[in-house]
C-alpha positions, 0 to 999 in steps of 0.5 A: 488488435487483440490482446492475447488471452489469459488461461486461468490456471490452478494456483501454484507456490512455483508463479512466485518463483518464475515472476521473480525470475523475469528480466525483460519489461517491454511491452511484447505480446508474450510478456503481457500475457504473463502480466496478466496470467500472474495477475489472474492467479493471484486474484484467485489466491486472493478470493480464496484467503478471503472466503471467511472474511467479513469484509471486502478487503482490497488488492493492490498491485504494487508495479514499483520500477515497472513501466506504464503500459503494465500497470494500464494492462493490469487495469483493462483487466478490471485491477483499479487499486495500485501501489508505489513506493517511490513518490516520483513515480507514482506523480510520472505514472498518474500523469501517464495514466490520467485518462484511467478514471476509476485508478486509485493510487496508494503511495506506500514508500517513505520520502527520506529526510536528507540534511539539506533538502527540507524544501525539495522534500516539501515540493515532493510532497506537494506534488504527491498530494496534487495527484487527483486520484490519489487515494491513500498514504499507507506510510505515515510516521510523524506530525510532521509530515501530517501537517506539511501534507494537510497545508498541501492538499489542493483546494480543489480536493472533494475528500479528504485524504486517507492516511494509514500509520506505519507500524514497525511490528518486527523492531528491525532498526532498518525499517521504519514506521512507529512502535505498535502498543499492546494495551489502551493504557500503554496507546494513550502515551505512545507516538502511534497515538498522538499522531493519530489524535493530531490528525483528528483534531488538527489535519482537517484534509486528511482522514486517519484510516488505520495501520500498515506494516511491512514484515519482517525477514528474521520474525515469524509473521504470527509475531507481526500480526499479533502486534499489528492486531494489539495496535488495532485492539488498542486504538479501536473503537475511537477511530476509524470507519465505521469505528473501525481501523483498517489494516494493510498487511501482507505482501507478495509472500504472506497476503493470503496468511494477512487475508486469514488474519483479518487484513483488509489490505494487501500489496503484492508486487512481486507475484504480479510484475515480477522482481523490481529492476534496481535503479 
């Protein structure tokens, strides 16, 4: 049978609003048309932040709590970069989803450290890195979890595994992600630095690709590109590809002030899936 049509429709602040609103995720005719209705207006918004743009930044589309089918509808309509935030689904959803050849995952969530748990922690990261078509890690904070995800990267893997640091830009104690650097001076003793220096010379697996942030509630989001773009500034030119570090920045309600900023990657969930279920 069909799938229902999408109707493209002028952009409009209201989808945002009305995504956030949903509550059913079953998987009715009436809600994939609205998956994808949403999908269609935030490419547009997307295309157009990045009009002046050099670069060919990427979408992905965070699904979070979202069941399968949604991120599969996502995908027969062309969307092939996608985002999770929790380690056990994204593993639950690859399996679902094997058969999508060109999918490329993006794990953007933190694995918390609790007292005790240290080997079921290791086994979570193992089997995260084990996804075939994993493409990135956007939440990389230490050396730490650097050397246990180089040692688990299977044997069988053709490339190296991206990694991106995750950089707390607003200070917010709640939020993780190492302190940004404003200057080459101040980089070159900074946590930032020697994480990315230890994943250049002894994570052989894994390929240091930029930067990540998450905004902030309280500080304006010129204030967290401003410190965004001082990391990238400072650590640039060594690294990178191309010797260029890549930035993910923006979300839901800032991707397309990211996009004008120079962000190569944006996570929108909200404005494609709507407002995540609480678990």
């Amino acid at each position: 049978m069909p799938h229902p049509r999408v109707i493209l429709r002028a952009p409009s602040i209201l989808y945002k609003a009305r995504m956030a609103s949903t509550t059913s995720d079953k998987a009715t005719p009436e809600r994939r048309t609205e998956l994808l209705q949403n999908l269609a207006e935030t490419k547009i918004c997307f295309l157009e932040a990045s009009k002046s743009l050099s670069h060919a930044p990427t979408l992905v589309a965070v699904s979070k709590t979202k069941p399968a089918w949604m991120t599969r509808a996502c995908y027969e309509e062309g969307q092939r970069d996608f985002g999770e935030n929790s380690d056990i689904d994204l593993v639950n959803k690859a399996k679902k989803l094997a058969d999508l050849d060109s999918l490329r995952w993006h794990f953007i969530g933190v694995m918390k450290k609790t007292e005790g748990d240290d080997l079921r922690r290791q086994a979570r990261m193992r089997e995260l890195t084990a996804v075939s078509n994993l493409h990135a890690i956007q939440s990389l904070t230490s050396i730490e979890d650097a050397d246990i995800y180089n040692s688990a990267i299977p044997a069988d893997r053709k490339t190296p595994l991206n990694m991106l640091l995750q950089v707390n830009t607003s200070g917010e104690v709640q939020k993780s992600g190492l302190q940004y650097v404003d200057t080459e001076t101040e980089a070159a003793d900074s946590p930032l630095f020697k994480l990315a220096c230890h994943i250049i010379e002894h994570c052989p697996k894994l390929h240091f690709q930029g930067l990540m942030t998450i905004g902030s509630q309280t500080e304006s989001l010129a204030d967290v590109l401003e410190g965004m773009l001082r990391s990238n500034i400072a650590l640039n030119g060594r690294w990178g590809d191309n010797g260029k570090l890549l930035l993910s920045m923006g979300m839901t309600a800032d991707f397309e002030a990211g996009l004008r900023a120079g962000s190569h990657i944006v996570r929108v969930g909200t404005g494609i899936f709507g407002a995540r279920r609480m678990k």
